[in-house]
py3Dmol code that shows the C-alpha trace and the ligand (Angstrom):
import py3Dmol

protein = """\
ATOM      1  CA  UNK A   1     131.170 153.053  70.541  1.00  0.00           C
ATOM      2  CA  UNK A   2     130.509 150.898  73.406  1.00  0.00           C
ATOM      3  CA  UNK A   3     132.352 152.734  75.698  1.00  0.00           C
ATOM      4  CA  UNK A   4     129.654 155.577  75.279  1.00  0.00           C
ATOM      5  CA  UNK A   5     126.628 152.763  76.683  1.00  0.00           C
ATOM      6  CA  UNK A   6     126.367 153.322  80.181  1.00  0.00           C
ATOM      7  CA  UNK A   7     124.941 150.635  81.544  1.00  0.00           C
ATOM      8  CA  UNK A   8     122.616 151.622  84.921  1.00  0.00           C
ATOM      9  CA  UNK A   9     122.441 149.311  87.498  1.00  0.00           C
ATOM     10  CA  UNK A  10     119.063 148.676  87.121  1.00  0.00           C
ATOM     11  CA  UNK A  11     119.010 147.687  83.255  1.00  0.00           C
ATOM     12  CA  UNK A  12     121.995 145.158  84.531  1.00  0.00           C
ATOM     13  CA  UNK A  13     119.984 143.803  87.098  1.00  0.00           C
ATOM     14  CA  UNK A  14     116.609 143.567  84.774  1.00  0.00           C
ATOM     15  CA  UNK A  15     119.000 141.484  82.280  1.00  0.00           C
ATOM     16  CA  UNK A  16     120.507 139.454  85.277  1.00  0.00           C
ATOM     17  CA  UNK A  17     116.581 138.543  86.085  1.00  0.00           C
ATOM     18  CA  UNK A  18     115.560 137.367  82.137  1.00  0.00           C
ATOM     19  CA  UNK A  19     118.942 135.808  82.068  1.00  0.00           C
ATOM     20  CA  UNK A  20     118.412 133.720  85.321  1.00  0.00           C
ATOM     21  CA  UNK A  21     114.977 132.941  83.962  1.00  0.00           C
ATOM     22  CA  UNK A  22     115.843 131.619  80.635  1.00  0.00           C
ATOM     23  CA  UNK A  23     119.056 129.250  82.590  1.00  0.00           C
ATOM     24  CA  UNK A  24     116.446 127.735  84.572  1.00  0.00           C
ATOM     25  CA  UNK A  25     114.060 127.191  81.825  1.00  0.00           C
ATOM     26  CA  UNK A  26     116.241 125.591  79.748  1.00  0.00           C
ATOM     27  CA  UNK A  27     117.364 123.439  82.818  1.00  0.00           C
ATOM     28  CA  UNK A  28     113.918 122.384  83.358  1.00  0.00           C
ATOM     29  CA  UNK A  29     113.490 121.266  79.561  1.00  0.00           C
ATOM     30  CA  UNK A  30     116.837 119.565  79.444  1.00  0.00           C
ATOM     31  CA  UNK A  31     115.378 117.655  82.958  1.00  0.00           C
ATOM     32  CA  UNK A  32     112.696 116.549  80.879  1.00  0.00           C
ATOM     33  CA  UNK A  33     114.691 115.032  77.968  1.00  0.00           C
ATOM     34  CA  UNK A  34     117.248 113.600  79.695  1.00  0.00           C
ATOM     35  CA  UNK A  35     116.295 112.031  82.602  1.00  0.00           C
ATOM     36  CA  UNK A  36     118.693 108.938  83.272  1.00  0.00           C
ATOM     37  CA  UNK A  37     121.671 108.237  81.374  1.00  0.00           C
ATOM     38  CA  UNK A  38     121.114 111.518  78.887  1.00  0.00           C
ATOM     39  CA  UNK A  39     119.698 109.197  76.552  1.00  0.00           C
ATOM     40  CA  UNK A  40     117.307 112.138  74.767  1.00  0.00           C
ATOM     41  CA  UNK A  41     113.380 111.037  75.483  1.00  0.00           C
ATOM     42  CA  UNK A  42     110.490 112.735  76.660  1.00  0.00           C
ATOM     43  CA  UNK A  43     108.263 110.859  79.038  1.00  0.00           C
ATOM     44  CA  UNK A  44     104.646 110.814  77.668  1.00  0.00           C
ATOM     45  CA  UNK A  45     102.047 112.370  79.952  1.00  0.00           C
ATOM     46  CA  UNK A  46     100.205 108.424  80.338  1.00  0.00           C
ATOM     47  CA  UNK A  47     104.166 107.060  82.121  1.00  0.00           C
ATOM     48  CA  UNK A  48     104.056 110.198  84.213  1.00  0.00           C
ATOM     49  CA  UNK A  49     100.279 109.680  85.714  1.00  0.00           C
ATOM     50  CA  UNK A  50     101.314 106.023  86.371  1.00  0.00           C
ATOM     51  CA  UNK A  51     104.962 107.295  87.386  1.00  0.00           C
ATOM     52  CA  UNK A  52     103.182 109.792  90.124  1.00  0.00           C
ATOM     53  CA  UNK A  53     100.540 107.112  91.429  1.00  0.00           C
ATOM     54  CA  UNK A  54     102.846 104.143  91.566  1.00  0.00           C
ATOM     55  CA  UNK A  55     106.151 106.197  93.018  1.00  0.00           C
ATOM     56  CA  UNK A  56     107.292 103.968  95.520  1.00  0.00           C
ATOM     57  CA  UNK A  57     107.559 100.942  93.102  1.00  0.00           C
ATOM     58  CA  UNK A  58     108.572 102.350  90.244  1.00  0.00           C
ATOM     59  CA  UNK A  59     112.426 102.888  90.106  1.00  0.00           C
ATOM     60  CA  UNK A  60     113.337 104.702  87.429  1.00  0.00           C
ATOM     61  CA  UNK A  61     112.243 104.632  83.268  1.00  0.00           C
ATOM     62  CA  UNK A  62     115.171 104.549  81.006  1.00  0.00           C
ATOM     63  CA  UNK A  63     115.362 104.783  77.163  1.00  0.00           C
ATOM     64  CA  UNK A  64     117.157 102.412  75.628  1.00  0.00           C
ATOM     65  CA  UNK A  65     118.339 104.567  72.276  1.00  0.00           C
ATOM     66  CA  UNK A  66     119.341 101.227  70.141  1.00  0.00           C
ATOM     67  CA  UNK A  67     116.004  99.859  70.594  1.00  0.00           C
ATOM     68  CA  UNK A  68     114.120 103.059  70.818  1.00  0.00           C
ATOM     69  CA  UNK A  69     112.643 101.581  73.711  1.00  0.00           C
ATOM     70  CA  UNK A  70     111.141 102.778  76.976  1.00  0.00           C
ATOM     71  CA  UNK A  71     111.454 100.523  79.762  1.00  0.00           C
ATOM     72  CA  UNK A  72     109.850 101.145  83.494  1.00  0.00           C
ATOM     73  CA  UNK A  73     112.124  99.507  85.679  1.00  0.00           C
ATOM     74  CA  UNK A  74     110.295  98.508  89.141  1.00  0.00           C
ATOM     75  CA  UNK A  75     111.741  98.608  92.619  1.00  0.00           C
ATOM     76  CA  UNK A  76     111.491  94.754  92.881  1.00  0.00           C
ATOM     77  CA  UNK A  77     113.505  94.402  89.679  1.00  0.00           C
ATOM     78  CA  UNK A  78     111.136  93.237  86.894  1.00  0.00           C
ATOM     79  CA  UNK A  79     111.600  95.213  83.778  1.00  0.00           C
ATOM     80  CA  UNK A  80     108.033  96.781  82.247  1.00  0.00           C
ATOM     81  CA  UNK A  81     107.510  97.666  78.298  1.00  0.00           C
ATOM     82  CA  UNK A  82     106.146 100.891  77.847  1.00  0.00           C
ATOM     83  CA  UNK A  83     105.450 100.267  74.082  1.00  0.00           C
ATOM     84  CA  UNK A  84     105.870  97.158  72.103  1.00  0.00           C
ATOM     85  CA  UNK A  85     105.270  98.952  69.010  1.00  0.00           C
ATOM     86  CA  UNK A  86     102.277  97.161  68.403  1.00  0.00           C
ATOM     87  CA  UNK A  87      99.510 100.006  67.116  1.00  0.00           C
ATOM     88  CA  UNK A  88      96.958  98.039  65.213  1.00  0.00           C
ATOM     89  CA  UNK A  89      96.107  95.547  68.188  1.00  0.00           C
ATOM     90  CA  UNK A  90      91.852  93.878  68.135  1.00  0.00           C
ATOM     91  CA  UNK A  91      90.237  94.914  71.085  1.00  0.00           C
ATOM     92  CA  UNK A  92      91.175  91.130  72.505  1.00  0.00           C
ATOM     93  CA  UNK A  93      94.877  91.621  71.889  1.00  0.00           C
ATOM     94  CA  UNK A  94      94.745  94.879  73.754  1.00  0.00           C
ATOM     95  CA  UNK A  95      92.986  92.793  76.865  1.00  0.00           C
ATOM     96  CA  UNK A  96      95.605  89.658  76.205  1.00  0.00           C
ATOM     97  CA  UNK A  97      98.753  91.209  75.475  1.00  0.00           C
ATOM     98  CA  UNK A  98      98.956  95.008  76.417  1.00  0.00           C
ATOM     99  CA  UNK A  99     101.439  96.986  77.135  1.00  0.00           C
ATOM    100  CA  UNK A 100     102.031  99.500  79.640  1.00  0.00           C
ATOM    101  CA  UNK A 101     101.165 102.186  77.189  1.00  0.00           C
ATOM    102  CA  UNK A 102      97.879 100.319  76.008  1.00  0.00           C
ATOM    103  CA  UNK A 103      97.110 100.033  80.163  1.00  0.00           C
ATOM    104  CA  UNK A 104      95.820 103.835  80.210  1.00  0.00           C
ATOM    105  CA  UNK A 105      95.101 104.078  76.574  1.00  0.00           C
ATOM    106  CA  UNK A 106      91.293 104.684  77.238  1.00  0.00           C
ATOM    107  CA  UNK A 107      90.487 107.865  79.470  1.00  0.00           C
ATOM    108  CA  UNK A 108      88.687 107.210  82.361  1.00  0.00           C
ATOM    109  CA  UNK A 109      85.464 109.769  82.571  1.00  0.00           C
ATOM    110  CA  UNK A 110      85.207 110.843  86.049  1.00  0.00           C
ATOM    111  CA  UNK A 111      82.491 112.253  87.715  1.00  0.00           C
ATOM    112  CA  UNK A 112      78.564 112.204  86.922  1.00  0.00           C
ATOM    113  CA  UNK A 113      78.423 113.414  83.165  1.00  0.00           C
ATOM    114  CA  UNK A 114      79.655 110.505  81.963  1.00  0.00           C
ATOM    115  CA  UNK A 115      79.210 109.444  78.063  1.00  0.00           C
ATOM    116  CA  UNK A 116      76.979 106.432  77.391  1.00  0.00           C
ATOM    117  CA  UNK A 117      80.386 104.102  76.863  1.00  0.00           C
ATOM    118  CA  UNK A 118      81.435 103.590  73.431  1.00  0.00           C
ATOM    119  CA  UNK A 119      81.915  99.692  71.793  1.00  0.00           C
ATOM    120  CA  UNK A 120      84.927  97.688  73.558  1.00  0.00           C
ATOM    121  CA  UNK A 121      85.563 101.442  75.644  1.00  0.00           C
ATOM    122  CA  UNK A 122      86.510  99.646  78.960  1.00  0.00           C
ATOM    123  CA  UNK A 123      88.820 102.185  80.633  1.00  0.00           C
ATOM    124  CA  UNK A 124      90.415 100.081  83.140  1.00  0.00           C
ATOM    125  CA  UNK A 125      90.178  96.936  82.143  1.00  0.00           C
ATOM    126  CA  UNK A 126      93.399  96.627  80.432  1.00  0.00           C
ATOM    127  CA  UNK A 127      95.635  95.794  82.727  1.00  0.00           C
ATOM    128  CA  UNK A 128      99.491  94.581  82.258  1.00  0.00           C
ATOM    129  CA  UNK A 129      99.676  91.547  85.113  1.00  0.00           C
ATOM    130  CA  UNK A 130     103.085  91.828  85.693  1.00  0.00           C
ATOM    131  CA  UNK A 131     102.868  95.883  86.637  1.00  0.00           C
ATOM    132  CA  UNK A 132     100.188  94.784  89.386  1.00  0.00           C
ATOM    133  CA  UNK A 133     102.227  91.805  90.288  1.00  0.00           C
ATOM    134  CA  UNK A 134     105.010  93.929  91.131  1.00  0.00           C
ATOM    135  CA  UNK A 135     103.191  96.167  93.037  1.00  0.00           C
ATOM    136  CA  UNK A 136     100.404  94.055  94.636  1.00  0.00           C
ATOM    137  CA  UNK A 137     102.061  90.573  94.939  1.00  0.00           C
ATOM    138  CA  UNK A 138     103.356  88.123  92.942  1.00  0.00           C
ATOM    139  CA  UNK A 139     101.035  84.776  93.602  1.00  0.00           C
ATOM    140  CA  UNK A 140      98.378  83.924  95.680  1.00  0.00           C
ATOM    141  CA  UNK A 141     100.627  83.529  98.920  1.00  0.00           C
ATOM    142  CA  UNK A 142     102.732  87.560  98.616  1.00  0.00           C
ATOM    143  CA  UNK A 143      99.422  89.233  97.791  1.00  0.00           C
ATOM    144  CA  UNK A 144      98.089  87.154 101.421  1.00  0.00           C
ATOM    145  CA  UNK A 145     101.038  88.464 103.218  1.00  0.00           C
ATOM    146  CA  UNK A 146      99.886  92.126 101.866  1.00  0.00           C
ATOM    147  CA  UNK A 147      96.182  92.020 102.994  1.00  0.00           C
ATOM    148  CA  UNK A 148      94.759  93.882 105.359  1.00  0.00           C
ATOM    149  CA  UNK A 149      91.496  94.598 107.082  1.00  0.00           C
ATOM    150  CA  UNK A 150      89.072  97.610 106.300  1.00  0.00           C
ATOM    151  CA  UNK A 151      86.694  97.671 108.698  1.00  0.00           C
ATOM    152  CA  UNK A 152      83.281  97.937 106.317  1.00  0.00           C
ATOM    153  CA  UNK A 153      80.950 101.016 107.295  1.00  0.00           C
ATOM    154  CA  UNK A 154      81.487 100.940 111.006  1.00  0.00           C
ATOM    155  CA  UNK A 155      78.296 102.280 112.156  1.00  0.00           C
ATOM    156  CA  UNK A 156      76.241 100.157 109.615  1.00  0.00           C
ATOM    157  CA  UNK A 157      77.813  97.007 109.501  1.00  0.00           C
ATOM    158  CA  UNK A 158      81.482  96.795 110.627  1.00  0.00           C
ATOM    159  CA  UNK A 159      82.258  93.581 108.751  1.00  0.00           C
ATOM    160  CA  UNK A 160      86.304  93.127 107.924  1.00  0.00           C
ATOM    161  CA  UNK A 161      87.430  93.136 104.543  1.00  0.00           C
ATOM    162  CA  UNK A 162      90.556  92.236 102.840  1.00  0.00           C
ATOM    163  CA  UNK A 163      92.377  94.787 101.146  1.00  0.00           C
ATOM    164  CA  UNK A 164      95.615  95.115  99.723  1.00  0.00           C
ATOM    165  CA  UNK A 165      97.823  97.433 102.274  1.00  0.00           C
ATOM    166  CA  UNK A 166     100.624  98.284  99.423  1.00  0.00           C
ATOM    167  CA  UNK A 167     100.124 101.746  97.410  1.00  0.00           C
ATOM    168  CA  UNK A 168      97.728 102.740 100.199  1.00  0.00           C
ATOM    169  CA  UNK A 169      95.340 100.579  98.783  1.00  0.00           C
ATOM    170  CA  UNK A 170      93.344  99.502 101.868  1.00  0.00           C
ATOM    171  CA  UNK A 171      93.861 103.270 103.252  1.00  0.00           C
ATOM    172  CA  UNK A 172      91.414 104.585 100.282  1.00  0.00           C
ATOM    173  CA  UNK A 173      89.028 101.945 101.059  1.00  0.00           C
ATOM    174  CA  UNK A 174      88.832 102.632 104.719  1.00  0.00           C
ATOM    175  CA  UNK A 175      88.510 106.280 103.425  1.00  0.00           C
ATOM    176  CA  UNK A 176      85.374 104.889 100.864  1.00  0.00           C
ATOM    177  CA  UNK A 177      83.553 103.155 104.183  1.00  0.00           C
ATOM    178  CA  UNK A 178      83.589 106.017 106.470  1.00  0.00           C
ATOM    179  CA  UNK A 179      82.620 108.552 103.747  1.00  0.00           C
ATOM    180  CA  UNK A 180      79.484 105.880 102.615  1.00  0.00           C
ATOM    181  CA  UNK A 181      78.794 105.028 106.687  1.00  0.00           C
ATOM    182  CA  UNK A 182      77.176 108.645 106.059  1.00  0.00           C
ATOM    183  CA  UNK A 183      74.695 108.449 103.614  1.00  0.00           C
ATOM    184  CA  UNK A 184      71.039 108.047 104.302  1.00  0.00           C
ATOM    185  CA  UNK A 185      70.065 104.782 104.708  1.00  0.00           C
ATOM    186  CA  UNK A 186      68.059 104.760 100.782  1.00  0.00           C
ATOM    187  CA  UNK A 187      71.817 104.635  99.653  1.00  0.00           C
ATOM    188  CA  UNK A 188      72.843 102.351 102.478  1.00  0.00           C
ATOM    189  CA  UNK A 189      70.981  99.073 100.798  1.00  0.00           C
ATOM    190  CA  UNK A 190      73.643  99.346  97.395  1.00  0.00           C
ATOM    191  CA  UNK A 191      76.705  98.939 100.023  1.00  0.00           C
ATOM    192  CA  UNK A 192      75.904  97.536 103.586  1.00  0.00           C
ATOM    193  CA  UNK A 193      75.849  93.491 101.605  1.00  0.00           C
ATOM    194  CA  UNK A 194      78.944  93.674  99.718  1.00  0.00           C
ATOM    195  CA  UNK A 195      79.606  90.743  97.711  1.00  0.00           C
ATOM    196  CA  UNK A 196      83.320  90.584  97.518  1.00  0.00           C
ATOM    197  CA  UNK A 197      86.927  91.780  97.485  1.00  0.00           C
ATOM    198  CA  UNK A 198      90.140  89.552  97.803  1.00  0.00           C
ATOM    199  CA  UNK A 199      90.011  86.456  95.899  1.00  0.00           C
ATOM    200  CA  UNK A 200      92.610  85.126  93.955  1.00  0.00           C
ATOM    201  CA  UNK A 201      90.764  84.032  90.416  1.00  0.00           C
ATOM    202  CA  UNK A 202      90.902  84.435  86.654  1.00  0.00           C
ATOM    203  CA  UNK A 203      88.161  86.599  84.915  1.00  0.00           C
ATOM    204  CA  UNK A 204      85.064  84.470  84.126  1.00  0.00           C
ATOM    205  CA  UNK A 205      86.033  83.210  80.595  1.00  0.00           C
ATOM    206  CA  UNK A 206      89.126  84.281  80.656  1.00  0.00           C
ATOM    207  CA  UNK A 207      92.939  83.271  81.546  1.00  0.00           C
ATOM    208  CA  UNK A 208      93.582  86.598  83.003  1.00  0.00           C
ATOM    209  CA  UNK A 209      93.803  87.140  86.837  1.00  0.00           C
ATOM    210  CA  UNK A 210      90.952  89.706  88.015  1.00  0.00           C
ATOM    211  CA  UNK A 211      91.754  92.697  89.856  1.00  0.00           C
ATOM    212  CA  UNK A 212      90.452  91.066  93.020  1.00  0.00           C
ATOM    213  CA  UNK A 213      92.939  88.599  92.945  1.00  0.00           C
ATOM    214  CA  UNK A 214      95.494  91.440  94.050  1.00  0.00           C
ATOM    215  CA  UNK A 215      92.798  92.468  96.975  1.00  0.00           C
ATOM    216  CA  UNK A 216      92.208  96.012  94.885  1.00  0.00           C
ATOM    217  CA  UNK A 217      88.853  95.531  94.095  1.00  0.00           C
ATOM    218  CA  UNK A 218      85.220  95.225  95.364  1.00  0.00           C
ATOM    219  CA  UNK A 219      82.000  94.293  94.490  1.00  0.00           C
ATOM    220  CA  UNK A 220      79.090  96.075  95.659  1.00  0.00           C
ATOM    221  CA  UNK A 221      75.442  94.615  96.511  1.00  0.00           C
ATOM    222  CA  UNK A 222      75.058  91.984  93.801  1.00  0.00           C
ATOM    223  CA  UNK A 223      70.949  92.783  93.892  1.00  0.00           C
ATOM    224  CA  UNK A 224      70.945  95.765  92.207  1.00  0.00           C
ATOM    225  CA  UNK A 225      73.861  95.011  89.921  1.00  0.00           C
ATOM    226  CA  UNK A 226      74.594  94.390  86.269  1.00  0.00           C
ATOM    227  CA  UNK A 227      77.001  92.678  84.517  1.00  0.00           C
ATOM    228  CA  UNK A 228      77.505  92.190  80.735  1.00  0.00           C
ATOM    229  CA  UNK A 229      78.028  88.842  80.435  1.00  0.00           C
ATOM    230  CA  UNK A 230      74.317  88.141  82.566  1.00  0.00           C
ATOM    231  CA  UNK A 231      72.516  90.131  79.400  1.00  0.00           C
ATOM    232  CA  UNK A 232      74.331  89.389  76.774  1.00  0.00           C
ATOM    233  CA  UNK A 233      72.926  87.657  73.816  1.00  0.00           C
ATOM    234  CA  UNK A 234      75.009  89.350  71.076  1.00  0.00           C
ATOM    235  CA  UNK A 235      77.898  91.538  72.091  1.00  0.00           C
ATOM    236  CA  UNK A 236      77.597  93.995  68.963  1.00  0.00           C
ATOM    237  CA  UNK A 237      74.258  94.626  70.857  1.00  0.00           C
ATOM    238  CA  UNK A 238      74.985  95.067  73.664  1.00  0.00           C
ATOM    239  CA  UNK A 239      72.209  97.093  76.041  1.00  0.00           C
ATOM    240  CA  UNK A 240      73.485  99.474  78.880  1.00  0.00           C
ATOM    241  CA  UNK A 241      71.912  99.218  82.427  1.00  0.00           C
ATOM    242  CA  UNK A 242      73.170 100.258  85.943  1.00  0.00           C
ATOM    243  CA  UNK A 243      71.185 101.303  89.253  1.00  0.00           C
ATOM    244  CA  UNK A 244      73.578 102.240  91.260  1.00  0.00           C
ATOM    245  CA  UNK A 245      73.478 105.470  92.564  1.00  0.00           C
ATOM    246  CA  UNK A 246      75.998 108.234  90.860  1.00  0.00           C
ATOM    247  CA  UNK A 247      76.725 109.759  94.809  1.00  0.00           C
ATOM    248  CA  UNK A 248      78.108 106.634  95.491  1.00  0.00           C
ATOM    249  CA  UNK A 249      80.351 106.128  92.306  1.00  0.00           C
ATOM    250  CA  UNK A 250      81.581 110.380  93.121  1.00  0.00           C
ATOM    251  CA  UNK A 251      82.616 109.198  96.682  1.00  0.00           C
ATOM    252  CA  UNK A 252      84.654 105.910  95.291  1.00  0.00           C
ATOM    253  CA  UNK A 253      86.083 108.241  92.323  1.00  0.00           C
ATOM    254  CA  UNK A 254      87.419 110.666  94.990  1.00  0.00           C
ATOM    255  CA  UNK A 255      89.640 107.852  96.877  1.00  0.00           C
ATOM    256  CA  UNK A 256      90.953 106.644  93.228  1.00  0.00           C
ATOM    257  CA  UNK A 257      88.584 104.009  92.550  1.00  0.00           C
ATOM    258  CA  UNK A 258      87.380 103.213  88.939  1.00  0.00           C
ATOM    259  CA  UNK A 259      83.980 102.202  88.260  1.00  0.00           C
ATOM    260  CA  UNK A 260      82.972  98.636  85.921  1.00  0.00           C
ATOM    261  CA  UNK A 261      79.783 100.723  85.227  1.00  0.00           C
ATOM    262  CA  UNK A 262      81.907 103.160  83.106  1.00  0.00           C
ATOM    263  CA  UNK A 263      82.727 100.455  80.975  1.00  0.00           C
ATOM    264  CA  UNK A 264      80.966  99.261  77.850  1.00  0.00           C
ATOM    265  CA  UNK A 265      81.414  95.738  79.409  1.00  0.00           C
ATOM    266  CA  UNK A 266      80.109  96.938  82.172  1.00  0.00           C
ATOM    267  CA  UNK A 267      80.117  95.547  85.709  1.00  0.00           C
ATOM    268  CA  UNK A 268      78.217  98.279  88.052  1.00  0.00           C
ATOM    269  CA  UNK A 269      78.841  96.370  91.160  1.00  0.00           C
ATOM    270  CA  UNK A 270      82.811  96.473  90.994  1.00  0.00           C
ATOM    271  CA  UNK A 271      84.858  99.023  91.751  1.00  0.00           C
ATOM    272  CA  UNK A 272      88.793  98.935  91.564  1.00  0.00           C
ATOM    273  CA  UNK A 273      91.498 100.934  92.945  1.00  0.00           C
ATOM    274  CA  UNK A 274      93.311 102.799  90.116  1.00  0.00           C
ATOM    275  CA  UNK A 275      95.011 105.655  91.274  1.00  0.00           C
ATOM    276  CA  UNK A 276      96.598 106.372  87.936  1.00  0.00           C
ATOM    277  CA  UNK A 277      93.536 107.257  86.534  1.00  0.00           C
ATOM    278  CA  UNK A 278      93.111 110.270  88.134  1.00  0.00           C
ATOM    279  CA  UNK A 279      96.638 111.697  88.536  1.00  0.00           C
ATOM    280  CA  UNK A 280      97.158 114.349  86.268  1.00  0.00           C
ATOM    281  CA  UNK A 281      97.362 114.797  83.078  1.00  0.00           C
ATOM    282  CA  UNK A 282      95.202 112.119  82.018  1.00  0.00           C
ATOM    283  CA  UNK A 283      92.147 112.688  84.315  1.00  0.00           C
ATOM    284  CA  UNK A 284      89.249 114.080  82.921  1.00  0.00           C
ATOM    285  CA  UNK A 285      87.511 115.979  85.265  1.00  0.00           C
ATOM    286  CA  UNK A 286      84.980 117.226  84.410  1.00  0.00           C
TER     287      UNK A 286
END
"""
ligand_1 = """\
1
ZN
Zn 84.500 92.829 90.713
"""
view = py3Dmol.view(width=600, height=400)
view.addModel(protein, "pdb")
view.setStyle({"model": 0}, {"cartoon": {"style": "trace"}})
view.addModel(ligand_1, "xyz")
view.setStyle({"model": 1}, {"stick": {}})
view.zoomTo()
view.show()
C-alpha cells in the first residue's frame, strides 16, 4: 500500500514546516518549565515582571523540588523567598513580613482612571528590605557610595538631588525633571519646592526602612500634599484627598515611578521608583 503514496515535494516540505513548528514550540514550553537544573516549575507572571525590571541583580531563580520552594538568587549572593507559604497573612503581616510574592501582590493602576483605592490597597508599599538592599545598598554608608545627582528642573530651579544611580534609578528621575521643566508654570508650583529624596530613616511609626532610605524616592511640594496619617482619626474611616495634578503623576508613571496617592494610605507627595510595576504582565494599563 504505501508504496502507491507518492509523496510530492511540496506536501513533504508543508509537513517539514508544521513539523519544525511544533519542535520549536515544544522547546519553548520545555524552556519555560525547566529553567535551571530541570527541576519542573513555571515562573509566575509577578517573578517574571520583577525578573525583567531587576535583570542585572537578579542571578538566576531555582526551584528547590524537596521544599517546593522558589528561591531568587541575587547577583550579590543573598538568597530571596518567593513564597513562604503563608496565604492568610493581616494586612500588617503582609507590610512586616512579606515575601517576594506578597511584594507585587496588589496591582498597581496606572494612568488617570484610577479606582478610588480600596481598604489597606497600598500597591507598593509592601516591600521585602532585603530585595532593595541587594539592589540599592545594604546600610546607610553602600546606598551613599550609590548616590548620585539629578539635576532638579534645570530651567526652573536646577537644585541637585540625590538619587540612587543602580537600576537606572537616578536616569528615570533626570528623565521626570526635564519632562516636568516643561509644563506651564500653574503645574510648576506642585514640583519646583520638593521636599525630599535620600534619607536614610524608618517609616514614621514604623521599624521598617522607607523607600527614601535607598535614594528611590521623592517627595513633592509638601503644601499641597496629603498624607494619611495627618487626617486620620479612625483608620476604618479613612477620607481620600489629593491635589496634585494627574499630568504630573502620567509623566512620573511613564519613567516607572509609583504614586503614594494611589494608595489607600495615601501619601500624594511621594513618588517611588518601581520599575516592576509596569513591566509586563502585571501592568495595568489602562
Ligand atoms: Zn516619601
Amino acid at each position: 500500500m504505501l508504496k502507491n503514496v507518492k509523496v510530492s515535494s511540496e506536501v513533504f516540505r508543508k509537513y517539514s514546516i508544521i513539523l519544525l513548528a511544533v519542535i520549536i514550540l515544544s522547546s519553548l514550553l520545555l524552556y519555560n518549565v525547566t529553567c535551571n537544573g530541570g527541576n519542573d516549575f513555571v515562573i509566575p507572571d509577578q517573578l517574571k515582571s520583577i525578573k525583567s525590571a531587576y535583570k542585572k541583580y537578579i542571578k538566576e531563580v531555582i526551584f528547590n523540588k524537596a521544599a517546593s520552594q522558589i528561591k531568587v538568587i541575587m547577583r550579590d549572593g543573598r538568597d530571596i523567598l518567593w513564597d513562604d507559604g503563608k496565604s492568610d497573612k493581616s494586612f500588617n503581616e503582609l507590610l512586616n513580613m512579606p515575601d517576594l510574592e506578597d511584594q507585587l501582590s496588589m496591582a498597581y493602576p496606572r494612568g488617570r482612571n484610577y479606582p478610588y483605592p480600596k481598604v489597606n490597597h497600598d500597591p507598593g508599599r509592601i516591600r521585602v528590605q532585603n530585595f532593595f538592599k541587594s539592589v540599592y545598598g545594604i546600610d546607610r554608608e553602600s546606598v551613599n557610595k550609590n548616590l548620585t545627582e539629578v539635576i532638579w528642573l534645570p530651567k526652573h530651579s536646577g537644585k541637585r538631588l540625590l538619587f540612587n544611580y543602580q537600576n537606572e534609578a537616578a536616569d528615570a528621575l533626570q528623565k521626570v525633571s526635564d519632562e516636568l521643566d516643561r509644563l506651564p508654570e500653574e503645574l510648576l508650583k506642585y514640583v519646583k519646592d520638593i521636599a525630599g529624596t535620600f534619607k536614610w530613616r524608618k517609616i514614621k511609626g514604623t521599624d521598617r526602612l522607607s523607600a527614601h532610605s535607598f535614594g528611590i524616592a521623592i517627595d513633592i511640594n509638601i503644601k499641597y500634599s496629603h498624607y494619611w496619617r495627618w487626617n486620620i482619626k479612625k483608620e476604618s474611616t479613612l477620607p481620600y484627598h489629593n491635589k496634585i495634578p494627574l499630568k504630573i503623576v502620567e509623566i512620573f508613571e511613564k519613567h516607572g515611578f509609583i504614586w503614594g496617592g494611589k494608595w489607600y494610605h495615601y501619601d500624594t507627595m511621594h513618588f517611588e521608583f518601581r520599575p516592576e510595576f509596569f513591566h509586563s504582565p502585571h501592568s495595568m494599563k489602562k
